[in-house]
N, C-alpha and C positions, 0 to 999 in steps of 0.2 A: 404408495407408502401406507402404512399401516396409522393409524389414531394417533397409537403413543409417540410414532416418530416424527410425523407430522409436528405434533405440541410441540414436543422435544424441538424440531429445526427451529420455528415458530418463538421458542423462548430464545431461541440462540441468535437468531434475527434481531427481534426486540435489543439485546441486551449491546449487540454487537452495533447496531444505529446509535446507542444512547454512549458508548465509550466513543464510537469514531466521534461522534460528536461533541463530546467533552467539550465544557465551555460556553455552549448552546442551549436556549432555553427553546424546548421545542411542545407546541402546539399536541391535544390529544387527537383532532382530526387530520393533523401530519403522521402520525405514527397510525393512527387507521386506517390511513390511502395506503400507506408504506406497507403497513400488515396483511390489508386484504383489500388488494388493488380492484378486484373483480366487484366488491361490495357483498362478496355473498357471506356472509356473517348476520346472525340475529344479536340483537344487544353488544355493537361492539364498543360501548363504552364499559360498557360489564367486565365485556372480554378481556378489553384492554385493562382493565385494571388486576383481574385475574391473574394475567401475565405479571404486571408489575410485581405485583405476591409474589408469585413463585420465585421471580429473577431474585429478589430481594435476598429471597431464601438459600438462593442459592450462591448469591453472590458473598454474601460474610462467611463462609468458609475459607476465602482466599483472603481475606482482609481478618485474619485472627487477633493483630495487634490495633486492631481500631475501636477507637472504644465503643461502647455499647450502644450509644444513644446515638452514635455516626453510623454505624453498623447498621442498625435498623431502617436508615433511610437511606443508601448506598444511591436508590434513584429515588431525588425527590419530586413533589407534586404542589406546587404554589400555581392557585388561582388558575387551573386550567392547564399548567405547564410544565412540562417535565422537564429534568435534567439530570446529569449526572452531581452528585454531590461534590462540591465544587473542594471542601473539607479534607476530604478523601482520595489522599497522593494516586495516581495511575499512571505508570511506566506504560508507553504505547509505544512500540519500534516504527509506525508508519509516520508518527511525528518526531521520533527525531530523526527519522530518514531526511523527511522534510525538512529541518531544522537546518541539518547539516548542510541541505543543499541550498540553500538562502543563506548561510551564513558564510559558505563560500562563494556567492555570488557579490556580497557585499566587501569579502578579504581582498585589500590589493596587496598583498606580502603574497606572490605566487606561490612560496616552499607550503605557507601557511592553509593556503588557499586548496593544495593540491591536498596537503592530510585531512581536511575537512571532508571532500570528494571523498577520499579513501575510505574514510567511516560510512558515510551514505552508500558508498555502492557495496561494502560489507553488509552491509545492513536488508538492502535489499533482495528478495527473495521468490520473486514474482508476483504472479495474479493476486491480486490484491482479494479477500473473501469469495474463491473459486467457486464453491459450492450455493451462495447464492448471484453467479454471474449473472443471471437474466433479470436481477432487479436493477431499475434506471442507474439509482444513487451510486449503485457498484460501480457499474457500466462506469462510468463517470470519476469517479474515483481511482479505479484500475487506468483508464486513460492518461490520468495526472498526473499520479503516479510515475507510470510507465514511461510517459514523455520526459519526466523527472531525472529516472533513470540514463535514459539515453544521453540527455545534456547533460546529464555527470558524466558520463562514460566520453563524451568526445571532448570537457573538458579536459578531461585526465588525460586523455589522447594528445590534446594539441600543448600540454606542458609536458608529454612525456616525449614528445617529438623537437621539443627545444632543449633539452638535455640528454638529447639522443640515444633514449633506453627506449628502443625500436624495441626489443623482445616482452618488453612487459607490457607492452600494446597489443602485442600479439595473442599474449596470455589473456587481457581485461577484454579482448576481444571475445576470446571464443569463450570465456568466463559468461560474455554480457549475453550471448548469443541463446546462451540455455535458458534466458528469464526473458527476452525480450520478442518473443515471436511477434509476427511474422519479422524474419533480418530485417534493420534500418537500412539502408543503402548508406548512409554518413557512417554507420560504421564497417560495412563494410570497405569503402575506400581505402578508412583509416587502414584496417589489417592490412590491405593490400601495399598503402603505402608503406606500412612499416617493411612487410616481408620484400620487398624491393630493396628497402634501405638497407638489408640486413641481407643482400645479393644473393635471395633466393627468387630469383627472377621466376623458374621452371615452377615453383610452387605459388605461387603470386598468379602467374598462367591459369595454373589448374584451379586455385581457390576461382579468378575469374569466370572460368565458364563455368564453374558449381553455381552459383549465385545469378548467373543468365538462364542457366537449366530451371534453379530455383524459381522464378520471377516470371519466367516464359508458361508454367503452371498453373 
């Protein structure tokens, strides 16, 4: 990769830690392990404020309606610690993915509990920040995520299999299947049992040995 694009990932890194984080007061030798796991950096307390600069700058173009004196500190620095400015509304979809799926976990009103589900698995959209998959936190976040995912999906499954709308299992199924690689085996059942339910025996056959061909790989 070239200088500029490097920086460029580099800021995008930075900025993308400090929103997942939102909430979070975090340490400047945590965002220097984070930044430059290897240690090969000179001056990276420089650096790292360097960055802060730039995000700053970049960041109030999307915050227009914020006032000015919020605006300029978008990421703040207290005593060693950075954060996201706590002042400064941020809409994030991977927390109210998560949102939705704790507060359907908490709903005992099932009808209630299913359209909670229905948002979260709307909402989700796969690999959680693809492009830097090889760092830990990702790693780890993508996992949560993901497993998140799936226990919504056989939530939804197992209340849409008590009101027996067998085909819309079918549909959440191969919906979930495009964001959820490698297939769960839990949902694969699931389709299975719906498409039985739904006395397509001969396709229920064939999805099964897809998924033993799949697995036997």
């Amino acid at each position: 990769l070239s200088t500029a694009k490097k920086s460029g990932l580099t800021n995008f890194l930075l900025m993308a830690y400090l929103i997942s984080n939102k909430g979070n007061h975090i340490t400047s030798e945590t965002l220097i392990d984070m930044l430059w796991p290897s240690g090969k950096t000179t001056n990276p307390g420089g650096a790292l404020r360097t960055l802060i600069y730039r995000i700053r700058k970049d960041l109030v173009n999307f915050f227009p309606s914020t006032p000015a004196d919020q605006s300029a500190k978008l990421v703040c620095m207290t005593n060693n610690l950075y954060s996201w400015n706590f002042d400064v509304p941020c809409h994030i979809d991977v927390y109210d993915f998560e949102s939705f799926c704790h507060r359907a976990s908490r709903e005992p009103d099932k009808d209630k509990q299913y359209a909670l589900l229905t948002q979260a698995f709307n909402l989700y959209t796969g690999e959680f920040l693809p492009v830097f998959s090889h760092h830990s936190w990702v790693m780890f976040r993508n996992n949560y995520y993901g497993n998140l995912y799936v226990n919504c999906v056989n939530k939804m499954c197992n209340y849409l299999n008590e009101v027996g709308d067998y085909q819309t299992i079918v549909d959440i199924c191969e919906k979930a299947f495009e964001y959820a690689p490698p297939v769960d085996e839990t949902l694969c059942r699931q389709k299975i049992r719906a498409l039985l339910n739904l006395n397509r025996a001969q396709a229920a056959l064939e999805y099964y040995h897809s998924v033993l061909d799949m697995f036997s790989h």
